[in-house]
N, C-alpha and C positions, 0 to 999 in steps of 0.2 A: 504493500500500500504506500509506502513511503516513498518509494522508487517511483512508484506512479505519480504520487504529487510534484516531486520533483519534475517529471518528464511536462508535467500538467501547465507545471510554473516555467518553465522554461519557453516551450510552447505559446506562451503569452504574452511571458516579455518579449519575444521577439515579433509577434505580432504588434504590439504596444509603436519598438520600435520603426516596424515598418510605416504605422502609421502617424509615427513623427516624422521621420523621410519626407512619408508623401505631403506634411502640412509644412514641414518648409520648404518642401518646394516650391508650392503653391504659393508659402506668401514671398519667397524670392521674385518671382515671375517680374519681370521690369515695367512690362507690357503688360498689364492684366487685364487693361480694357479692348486688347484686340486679343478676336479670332484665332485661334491654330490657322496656320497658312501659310503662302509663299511668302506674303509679305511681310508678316510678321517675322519669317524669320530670315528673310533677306536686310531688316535690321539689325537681329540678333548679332547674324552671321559678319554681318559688314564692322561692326561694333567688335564683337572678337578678336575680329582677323588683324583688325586695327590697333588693337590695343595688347597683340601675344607678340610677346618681343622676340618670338622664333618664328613667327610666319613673317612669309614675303614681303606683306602687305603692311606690315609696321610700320605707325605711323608716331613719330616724335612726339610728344605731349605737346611741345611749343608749335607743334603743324596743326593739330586739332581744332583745327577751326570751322563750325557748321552754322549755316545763314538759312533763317527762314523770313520767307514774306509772311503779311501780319493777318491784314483783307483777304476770308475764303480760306488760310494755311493754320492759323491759329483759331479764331475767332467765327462771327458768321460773316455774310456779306451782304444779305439780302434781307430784306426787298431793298435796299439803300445801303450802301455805305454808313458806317455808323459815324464816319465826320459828318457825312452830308447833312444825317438826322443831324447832328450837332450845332451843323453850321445856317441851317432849317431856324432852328429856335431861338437861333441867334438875330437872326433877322425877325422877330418879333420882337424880341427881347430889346432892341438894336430901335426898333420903329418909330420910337416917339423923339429918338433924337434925329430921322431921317425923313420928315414931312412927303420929301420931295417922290421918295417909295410909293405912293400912292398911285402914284401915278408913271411909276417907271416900272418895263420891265427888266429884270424877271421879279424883282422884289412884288412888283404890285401884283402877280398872281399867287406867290410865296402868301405875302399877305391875304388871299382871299382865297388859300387852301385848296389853290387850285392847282395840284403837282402833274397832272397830264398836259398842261400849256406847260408848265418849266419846263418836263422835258422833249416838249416837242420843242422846243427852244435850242436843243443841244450842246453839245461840250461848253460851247463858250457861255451859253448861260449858266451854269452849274461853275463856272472858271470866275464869273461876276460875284456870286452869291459867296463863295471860300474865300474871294482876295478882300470882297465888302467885310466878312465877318472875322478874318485872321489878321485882318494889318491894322495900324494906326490903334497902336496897344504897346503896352510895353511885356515883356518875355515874360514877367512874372505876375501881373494880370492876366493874361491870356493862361498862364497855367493852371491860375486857382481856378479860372473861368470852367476849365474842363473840368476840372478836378468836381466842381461845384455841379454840373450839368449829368455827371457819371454818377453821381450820388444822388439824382434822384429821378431821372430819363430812364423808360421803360420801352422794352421794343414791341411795339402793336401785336406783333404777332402772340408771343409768349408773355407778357402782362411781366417782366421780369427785369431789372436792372441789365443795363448791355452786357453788364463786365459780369454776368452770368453766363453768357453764349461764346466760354473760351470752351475750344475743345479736348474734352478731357483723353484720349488717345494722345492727341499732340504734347500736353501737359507730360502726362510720362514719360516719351519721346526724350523730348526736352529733358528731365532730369535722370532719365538712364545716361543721357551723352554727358552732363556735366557730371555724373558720377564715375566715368570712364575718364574723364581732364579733360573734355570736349568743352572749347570756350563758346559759347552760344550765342549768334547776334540775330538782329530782325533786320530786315531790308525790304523795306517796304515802300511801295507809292505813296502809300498815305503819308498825312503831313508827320514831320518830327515831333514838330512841339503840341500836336495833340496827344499821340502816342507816349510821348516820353513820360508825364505823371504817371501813369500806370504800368509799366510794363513791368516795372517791379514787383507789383502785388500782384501783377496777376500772372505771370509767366517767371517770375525768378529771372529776368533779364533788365539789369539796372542801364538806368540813362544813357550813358557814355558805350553801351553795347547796342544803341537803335541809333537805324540811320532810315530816311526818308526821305520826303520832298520836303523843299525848305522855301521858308519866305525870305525877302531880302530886308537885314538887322544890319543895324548900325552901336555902336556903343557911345552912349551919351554922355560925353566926361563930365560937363556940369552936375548933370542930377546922378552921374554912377549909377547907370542905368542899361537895359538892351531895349530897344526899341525894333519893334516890329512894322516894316510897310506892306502895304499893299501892293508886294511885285515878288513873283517866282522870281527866286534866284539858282533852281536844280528841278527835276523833276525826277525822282528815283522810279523810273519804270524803264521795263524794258530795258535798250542798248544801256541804257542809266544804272541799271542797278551793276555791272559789272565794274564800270567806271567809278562806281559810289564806293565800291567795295575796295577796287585799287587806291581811291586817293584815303579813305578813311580809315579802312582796316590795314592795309598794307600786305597781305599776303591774300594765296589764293585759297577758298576752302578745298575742303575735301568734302563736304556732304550741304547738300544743297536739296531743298524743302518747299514747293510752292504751288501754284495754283488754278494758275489762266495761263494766255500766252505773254502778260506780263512779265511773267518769271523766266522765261525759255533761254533768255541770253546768259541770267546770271546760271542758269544748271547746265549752260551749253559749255560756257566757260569752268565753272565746276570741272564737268565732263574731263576737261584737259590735263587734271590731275591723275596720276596714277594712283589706282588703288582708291576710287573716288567713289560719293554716292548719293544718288538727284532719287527724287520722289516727289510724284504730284499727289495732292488729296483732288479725291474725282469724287463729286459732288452728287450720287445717285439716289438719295436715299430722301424722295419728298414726304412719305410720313413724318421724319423726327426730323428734318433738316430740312431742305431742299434738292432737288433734282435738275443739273441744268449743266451745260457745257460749250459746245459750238454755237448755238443759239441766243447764248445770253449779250443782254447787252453790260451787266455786271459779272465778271469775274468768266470772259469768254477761255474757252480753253476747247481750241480748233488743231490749229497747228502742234502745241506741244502736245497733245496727245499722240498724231500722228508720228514726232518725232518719239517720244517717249516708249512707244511700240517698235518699232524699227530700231533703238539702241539698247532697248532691252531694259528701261529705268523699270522702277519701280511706282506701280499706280497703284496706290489705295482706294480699293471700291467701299466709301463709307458706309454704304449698305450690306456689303457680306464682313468688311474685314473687323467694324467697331461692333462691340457688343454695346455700349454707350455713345452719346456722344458729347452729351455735356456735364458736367460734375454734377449738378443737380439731379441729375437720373438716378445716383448713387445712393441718394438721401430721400427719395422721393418713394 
């Protein structure tokens, strides 16, 4: 009998152990809000390879360097840009010191909530509306300003603060690579100095790691001051963002993150890294997200897709690859 409990007790604890195994595995997982799958583990793999100082593929700590766009890669994008929402309420906000709005457009449709004249109005009205509400401010007014509109702006669809709709797949993403010494920056179209208040709370990516489209600032030595005007002085899209990435960052990444065909130069250029790795999120999934690509007039993604299949990158289909897609699904 005794021999028997023994065999009985043994039997168990190693059962016991097994099923410690399998729960830290489990809570190891980097990734736990994506899918088993290629892609999933075409980052695992790339992250590895990169980081085993015997594979080929060894990449320096000081070369680690990964850029993602912000609009569509991080966050959502739609139905609007969420500067535009921003820059939307600004012009109301804006209106009483602007009479002459009433009567101009695009502001006088703005103000009469009519958004299918602005945008049949096109780029250059939407280019009126950002340069009216981002300039003739100084750097740190226009900061709290965001800061102020983020803390209580909800997005129509989901009744939720914007800076709820980051994508929590990307979130992880994001701190598997800076757990590996992967330094992490955003390169994004969107403006800087909206982005920059936040990217810290909400991606773990501090100020001086975003870059963007900028307005043209001057430094006002009297008042010790930045002032902001009403005039692009960069536009970080496209051909832009490669360029943004050379004069700012100074080196080239090795993994590259984004979304439309916006992004196609900075992953094309990526690309030319040895041992590199580009990834678009593809936007399939209109239950929890949206669903839209070549079609869209926000966050088109025609051509890089086509390249993206022909070089073999990596496309996240949000619909099969996320088990989630925003943090709030988790608590919810």
């Amino acid at each position: 009998m005794k021999n028997l409990l023994v065999v009985f007790l043994g039997l168990y604890l190693l059962s016991c152990s097994a099923k410690s195994d399998q729960m830290v595995e489990v809570k190891q997982d980097p990734l736990p809000s994506w899918n088993e799958g290629v892609n999933k583990s075409a980052i695992l793999n790339f992250v590895k390879s990169a980081t085993d100082s015997s594979s080929e593929s060894f990449v320096e700590i000081k070369n680690r360097i990964a850029v993602f766009d912000n609009d569509g890669t991080l966050w959502s994008e739609q139905p609007m840009y969420f500067q535009l929402a921003f820059a939307l309420d600004q012009i109301k906000k804006l209106a009483p010191e602007h009479p002459e709005w009433n009567e101009t457009e695009p502001f006088k449709s703005v103000l009469a909530g009519d958004m299918a004249s602005v945008m049949k109005q096109g780029e250059g009205a939407i280019i009126k509306i950002v340069l009216a509400t981002h300039g003739d401010v100084t750097a740190d007014d226009f900061e709290t300003g965001v800061k102020e509109w983020m803390a209580v702006a909800r997005h129509p669809r989901f009744d939720r603060p914007y800076t709820d709709l980051v994508f929590q797949p990307m979130l992880e993403v994001l701190e598997y690579l800076r757990a590996n010494d992967f330094k992490t920056f955003i390169v994004s179209g969107g403006g800087i100095g909206f982005m920059r208040p936040v990217t810290n709370e909400l991606y773990g990516i501090p100020a001086e790691q975003v870059m963007g489209s900028m307005m043209k600032v001057e430094y006002d030595k009297e008042n010790k001051i930045i002032n902001r005007y009403p005039e692009l002085s960069f536009i970080d899209d496209k051909a832009g963002k490669p360029v943004g990435i050379y004069n700012f960052i100074g080196k080239k990444p090795i993994a590259a993150f984004g979304n439309s065909d916006g992004d196609l130069q900075m992953l094309e250029w990526t690309s030319t890294n040895p041992n590199s790795f580009m990834m678009y999120v593809h936007h399939t999934d209109e239950e929890r997200e949206w669903a839209y690509d070549s079609l869209s007039h926000i966050g088109k993604l025609k051509e890089g897709l086509t390249v993206a299949n022909e070089l073999g990158w990596t496309v996240a289909d949000m619909k099969k690859d996320w088990k989630v897609v925003y943090p709030f699904e988790l608590k919810d």
